[in-house]
C-alpha positions, 0 to 999 in steps of 0.5 A: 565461494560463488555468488548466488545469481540474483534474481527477478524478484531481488532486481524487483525489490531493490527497484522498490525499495529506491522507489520509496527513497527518491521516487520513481526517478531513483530507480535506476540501473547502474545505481541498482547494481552497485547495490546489489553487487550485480552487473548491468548483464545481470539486469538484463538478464532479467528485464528488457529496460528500465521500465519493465523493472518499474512496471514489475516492482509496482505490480509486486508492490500491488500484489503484496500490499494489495492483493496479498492483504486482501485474500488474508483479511477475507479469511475474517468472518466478522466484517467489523473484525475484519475492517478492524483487522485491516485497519490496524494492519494498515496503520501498523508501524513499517520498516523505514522503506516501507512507510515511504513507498506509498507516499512516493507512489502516491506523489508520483500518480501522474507519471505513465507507468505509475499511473495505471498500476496506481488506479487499480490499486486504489479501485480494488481497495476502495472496493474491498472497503465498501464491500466491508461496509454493506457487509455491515450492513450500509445501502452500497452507495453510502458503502461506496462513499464511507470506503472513500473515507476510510481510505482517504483517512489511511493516505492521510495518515501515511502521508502525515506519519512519512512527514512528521513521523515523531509528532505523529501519535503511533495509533497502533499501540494506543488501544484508546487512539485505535478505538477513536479511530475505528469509530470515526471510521465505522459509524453506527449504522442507523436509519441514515447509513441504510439508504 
C-alpha cells in the first residue's frame, strides 16, 4: 500500500514540534524527513528552504495559539468569564511538545525569522487582555498595563512549568490555586483602576 503524500501542514508541524525540542536551530530538513519517512523532494515540493518552513511553522503556531484562541474566547460574553476562560485554557496541562514550544519561542526572540512573528503575537495578545480589561471596566492605560501583567505571569508560569515541571503546583486542577491567581490577575476594580 502506498504512502499518503505529505503535506504543507505535516512539514509544518513536524517544524513545530522540533522547534520545542531544540529551538529553531533544530528545524532542519534532513533530520525532519527521516521523521517523517519523506525525501528531501518531498520537502520541496512544499517550501523554497529552510526558512520558509520556519516562517510557516511559526505563523501556524500564531494562528492556532493565538488567533484561533482568540476568536474562541471572543465568543464569551462575560469578560470576566472569558478572561477566566482564557486564563484557565492557557495554564492548562499540554502535551510534552506543547509546553516547550513557547519557551523556545520565547528564548529565541532575537533571532530574524522568529522575531516579527513573535512581536505580533505578543501585541495582538496584549491587546486582547487589555481589551478584557476595559471590558471590565478599567480606563484603557491602566487595561494596558494590567494586560502586561496578566501576560507577564503567563510566560512566567510557562517558562517555570518547562524547567521544573514536578515542583511546580499544576493550578488547573487546583480550584483554590486557580482562584488566587485569577485574583491576582483580575483586581478589584475601585476608584484606582478607573483613571
Amino acid at each position: 500500500m502506498p504512502k499518503p503524500r505529505l503535506t504543507r501542514e505535516d512539514w509544518t508541524r513536524a517544524a513545530l514540534d522540533a522547534m520545542a525540542r531544540g529551538g529553531p536551530s533544530a528545524v532542519a530538513v534532513e533530520p525532519l524527513a527521516k521523521i517523517l519517512g519523506a525525501t528531501r523532494g518531498s520537502f520541496y515540493w512544499h517550501f523554497t528552504d529552510r526558512e520558509a518552513l520556519l516562517v510557516a511553522a511559526l505563523e501556524l503556531w500564531e494562528r492556532v495559539a493565538t488567533e484561533d484562541m482568540i476568536a474562541a474566547m471572543s465568543k464569551i460574553r462575560n469578560p470576566l468569564d472569558r478572561l477566566r476562560t482564557l486564563l484557565h485554557e492557557a495554564l492548562r496541562d499540554r502535551r510534552p511538545s506543547d509546553a516547550y514550544l513557547e519557551p523556545s519561542i520565547v528564548a529565541h526572540a532575537h533571532d530574524p525569522v522568529v522575531a516579527p512573528v513573535l512581536r505580533r503575537v505578543t501585541d495582538r495578545r496584549i491587546g486582547y487582555l487589555a481589551e478584557c480589561y476595559r471590558e471590565l471596566g478599567m480606563a484603557p492605560d491602566a487595561a494596558r498595563r494590567q494586560g502586561v501583567v496578566a501576560y507577564a505571569a503567563y510566560l512566567g508560569w510557562v517558562e517555570l512549568r518547562a524547567a521544573a515541571p514536578d515542583v511546580v503546583p499544576e493550578v488547573t486542577r487546583d480550584p483554590a490555586a486557580m482562584d488566587h491567581l485569577l485574583g491576582q490577575l483580575t483586581p478589584k476594580l475601585g476608584n484606582d483602576h478607573l483613571a
